[in-house]
N, C-alpha and C positions, 0 to 999 in steps of 0.2 A: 764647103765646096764638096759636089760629089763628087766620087769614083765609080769608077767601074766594075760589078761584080760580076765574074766569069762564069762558064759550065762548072771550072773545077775549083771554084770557089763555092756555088751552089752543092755540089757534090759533097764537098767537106762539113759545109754548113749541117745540108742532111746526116752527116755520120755524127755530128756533135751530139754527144750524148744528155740530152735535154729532159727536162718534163712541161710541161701545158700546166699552168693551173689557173690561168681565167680562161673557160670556153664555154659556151653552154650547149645541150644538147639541144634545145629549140633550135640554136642557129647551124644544126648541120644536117638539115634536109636537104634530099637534092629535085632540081626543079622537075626532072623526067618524074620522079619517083613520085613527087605530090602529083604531078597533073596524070598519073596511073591510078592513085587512091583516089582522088577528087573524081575521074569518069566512073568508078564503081561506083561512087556514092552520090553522083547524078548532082555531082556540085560547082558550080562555073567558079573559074580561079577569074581572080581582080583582074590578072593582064595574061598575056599569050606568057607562053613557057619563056620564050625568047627573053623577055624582060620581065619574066616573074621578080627578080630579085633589084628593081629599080625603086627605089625610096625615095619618097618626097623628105624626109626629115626622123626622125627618132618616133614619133609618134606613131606615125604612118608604119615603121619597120614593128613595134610592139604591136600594133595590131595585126598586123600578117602573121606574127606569132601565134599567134588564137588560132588561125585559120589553121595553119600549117599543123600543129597538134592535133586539131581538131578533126584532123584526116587520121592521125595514128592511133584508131579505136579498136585496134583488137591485139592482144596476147601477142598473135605473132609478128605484125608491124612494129608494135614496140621494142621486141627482140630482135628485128631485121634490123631496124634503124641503129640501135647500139652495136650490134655488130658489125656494121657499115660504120661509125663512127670511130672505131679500134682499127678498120681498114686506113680510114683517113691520114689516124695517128701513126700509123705506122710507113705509113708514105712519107711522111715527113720526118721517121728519125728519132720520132718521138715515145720516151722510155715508161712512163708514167704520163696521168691525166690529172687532174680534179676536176670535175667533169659538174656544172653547174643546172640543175633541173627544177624549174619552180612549178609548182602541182597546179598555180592556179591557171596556167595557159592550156592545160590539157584536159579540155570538158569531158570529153568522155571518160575518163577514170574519176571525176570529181565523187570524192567517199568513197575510195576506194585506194588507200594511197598504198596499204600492205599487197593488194594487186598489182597496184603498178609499181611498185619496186621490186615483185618476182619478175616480172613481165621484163626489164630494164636487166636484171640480173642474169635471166636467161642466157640473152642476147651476148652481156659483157663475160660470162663463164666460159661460154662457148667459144667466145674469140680467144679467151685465155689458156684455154685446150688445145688453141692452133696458134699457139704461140705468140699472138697478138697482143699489146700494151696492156698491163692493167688498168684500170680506171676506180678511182673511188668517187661517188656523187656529194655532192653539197645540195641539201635540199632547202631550196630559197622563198624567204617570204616574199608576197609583191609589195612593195612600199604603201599601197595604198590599203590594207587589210588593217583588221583592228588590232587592239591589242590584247584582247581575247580570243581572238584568232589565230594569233601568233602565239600564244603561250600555250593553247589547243595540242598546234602542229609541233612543238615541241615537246608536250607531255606523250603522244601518239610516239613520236618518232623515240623517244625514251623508254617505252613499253615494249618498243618494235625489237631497240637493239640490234637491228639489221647491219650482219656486218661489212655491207655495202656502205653505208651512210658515215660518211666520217667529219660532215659538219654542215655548220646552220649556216645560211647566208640570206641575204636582202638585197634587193635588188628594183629595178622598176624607173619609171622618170622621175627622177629628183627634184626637177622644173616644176612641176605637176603637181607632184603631191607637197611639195613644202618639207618643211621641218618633220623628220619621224624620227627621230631618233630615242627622245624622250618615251616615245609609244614603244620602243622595241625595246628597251633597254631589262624589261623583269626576264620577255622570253630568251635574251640571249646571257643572262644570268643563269637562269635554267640549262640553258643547253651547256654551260661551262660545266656547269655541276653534275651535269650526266653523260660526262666526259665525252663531248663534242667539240670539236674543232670550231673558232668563227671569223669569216670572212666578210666583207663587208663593199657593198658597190656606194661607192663615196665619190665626191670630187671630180665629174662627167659631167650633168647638167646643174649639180650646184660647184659653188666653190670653193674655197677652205675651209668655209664652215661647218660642210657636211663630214672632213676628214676629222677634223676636231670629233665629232660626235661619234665617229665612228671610234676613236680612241679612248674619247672619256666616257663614254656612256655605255659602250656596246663590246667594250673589247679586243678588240678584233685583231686575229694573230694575224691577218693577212687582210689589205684592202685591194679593191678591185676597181682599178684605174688611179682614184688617188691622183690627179696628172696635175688637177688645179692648184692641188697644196704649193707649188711652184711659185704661187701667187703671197702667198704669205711665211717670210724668211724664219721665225719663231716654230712654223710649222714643219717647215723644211728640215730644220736642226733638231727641232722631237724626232722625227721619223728616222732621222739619221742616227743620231744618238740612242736612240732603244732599240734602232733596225729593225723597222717593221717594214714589212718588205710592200711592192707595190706592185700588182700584176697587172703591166700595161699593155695596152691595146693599141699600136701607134693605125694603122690600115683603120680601125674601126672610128678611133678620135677624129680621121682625117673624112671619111666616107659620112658621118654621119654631122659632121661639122661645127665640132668643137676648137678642131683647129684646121686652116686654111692648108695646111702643108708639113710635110714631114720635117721641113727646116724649121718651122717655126713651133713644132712639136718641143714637149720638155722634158722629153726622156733623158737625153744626154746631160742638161743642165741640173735633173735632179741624181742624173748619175754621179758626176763630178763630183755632188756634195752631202757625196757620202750615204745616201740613200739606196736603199737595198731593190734592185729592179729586175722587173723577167720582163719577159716580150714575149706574149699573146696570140692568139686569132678573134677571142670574144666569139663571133658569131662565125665562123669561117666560109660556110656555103654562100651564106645570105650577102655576105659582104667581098666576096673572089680574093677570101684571105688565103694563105697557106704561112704554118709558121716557120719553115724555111725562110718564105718569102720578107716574113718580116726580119727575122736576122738580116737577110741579104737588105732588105733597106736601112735599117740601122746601121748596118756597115759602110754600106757605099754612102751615105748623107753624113757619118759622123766619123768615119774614118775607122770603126773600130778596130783594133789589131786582136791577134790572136788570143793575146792576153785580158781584153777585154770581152771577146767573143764566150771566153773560158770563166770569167766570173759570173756573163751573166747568165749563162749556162748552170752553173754552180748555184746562185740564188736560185733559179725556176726548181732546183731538185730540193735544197733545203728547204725552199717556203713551201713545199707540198706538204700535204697531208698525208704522204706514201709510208708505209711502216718502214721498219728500219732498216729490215732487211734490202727491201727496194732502191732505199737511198743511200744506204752503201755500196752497193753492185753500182749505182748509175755514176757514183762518186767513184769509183774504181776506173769504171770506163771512162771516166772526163778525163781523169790524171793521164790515162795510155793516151788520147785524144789528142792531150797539149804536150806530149811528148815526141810526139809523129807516132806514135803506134796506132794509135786511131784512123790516120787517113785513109 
């Protein structure tokens, strides 16, 4: 049964001292801003600005991703965009990012990835100079790439030692491409070994199976969504038992139509059982997410009390990738938080 979430519950919501570690930077264009890029570059957008961001299905939203990078082809776009990205975060309360960029949606930088991670780095410096969130990227294979292609972008990314990049991830239609797991599994050996953090998009458009592999094959200190695992009890009590945490997306699950509704979402039921959970935006523009918004719905659809607001606050800071010093300050500020000092 829902409840009702107030101003001065939203208010608190925003002070909770959080971090974001499923978002990706493809999904936080804003619609004015591409259809500005798009008139310089004499390029007709799919739909009016008005309903730029209406999706027929997962497919249809991964191809507008093309588009939408495809527009951020200079130096300085890309560094406006990250910086506009830290404005976001910060609107929401939010202390820390893992901020999720896969090279293959942005044609114009293709070969050119030491580019465009100055480019990216610019942008997120700057914001951090005006006191805006940090952000660390995860730089993501597309599930459909080889696996000499992934082992490529992982030996590149090794040599780079940027230290922006603080882990490998995968990502793409799982639907689509079938089974990869067994194809990614040397490159995210590699990225262990070159002290890279690994995150994994599992368990969305497949289902336990793809969690499974993300664990036995691939590693992975953190999976991304993970929601289906619900579906298989064996799976449930791995994850909970080694507490691998699960960066859920409930707005995105529901918008994109893995599940019908926030009730019938399986946040709370993986919460229960002992599984380590944060709450998300994924894509926040594209989809009229904010993660405020998403606390305030896990709240009001599952009741959550203060107590539970505070852990799963707590999981989003520790399954980041933030250094130490970050997630102790933001674990400092959660304690004042659930003490009333934070209100």
């Amino acid at each position: 049964m829902q409840t009702s979430v107030t101003t001065t519950d939203l208010a608190r919501l925003r002070a909770l001292p959080k971090a974001e570690v499923h978002l990706h930077l493809e999904g936080c264009f804003e619609a004015a801003v591409l259809a500005q890029w798009a008139a310089l570059e004499g390029r007709t957008l799919p739909r009016p600005v008005e309903t730029l961001f209406q999706f027929s299905g997962l497919a249809d939203f991964l191809e507008f991703l093309d588009l939408a990078c495809g527009l951020a082809s200079t130096p300085q776009r890309l560094a406006e965009h990250c910086y506009s990205l830290c404005q976001r975060l910060a609107a929401d309360g939010t202390g820390y990012a893992d901020v999720i960029v896969n090279p293959t949606h942005w044609h114009a930088w293709q070969g050119r990835l030491p580019q465009m991670l100055e480019a990216m780095d610019a942008g997120l410096r700057a914001a951090e100079q005006d006191g805006l969130p940090p952000v660390g990227l995860c730089i993501s294979l597309l599930r459909t790439q080889s696996a000499q292609a992934a082992t490529e972008l992982v030996e590149l990314l090794s040599a780079l030692k940027h230290p922006r990049v603080v882990a490998l991830s995968v990502d793409g239609n799982e639907a689509t491409a079938g089974r990869t797991g067994p194809r990614f599994a040397e490159a995210f050996k590699r990225a262990a070994n070159a002290g890279l953090r690994r995150t994994v998009h599992a368990g969305e458009s497949s289902g336990p199976e793809g969690v499974w592999d993300a664990v036995n094959l691939l590693g992975a200190d953190r999976i991304d969504h993970g929601v289906r695992a619900i579906e298989d009890p064996a799976l449930v009590a791995l994850l909970a038992e080694k507490q691998i945490p699960l960066g859920i997306c409930p707005s995105s699950n529901r918008v994109l139509g893995v599940y019908p509704s926030i009730e019938a979402h399986p946040v709370e039921r993986l919460r229960l059982a002992g599984v380590a959970v944060s709450v998300n935006t994924d894509d926040p523009a594209l989809l009229g997410a904010s993660l405020v918004g998403e606390y305030a719905l896990c709240q009001s659809a599952f009741a959550w009390t203060d107590d539970t607001l505070k852990a799963v606050a707590r999981t989003s800071i520790t399954a980041s990738f933030a250094n130490a010093d970050i997630q102790r300050a933001l674990l400092q500020d959660l304690a004042a938080w659930a003490t009333g000092a934070g209100d």
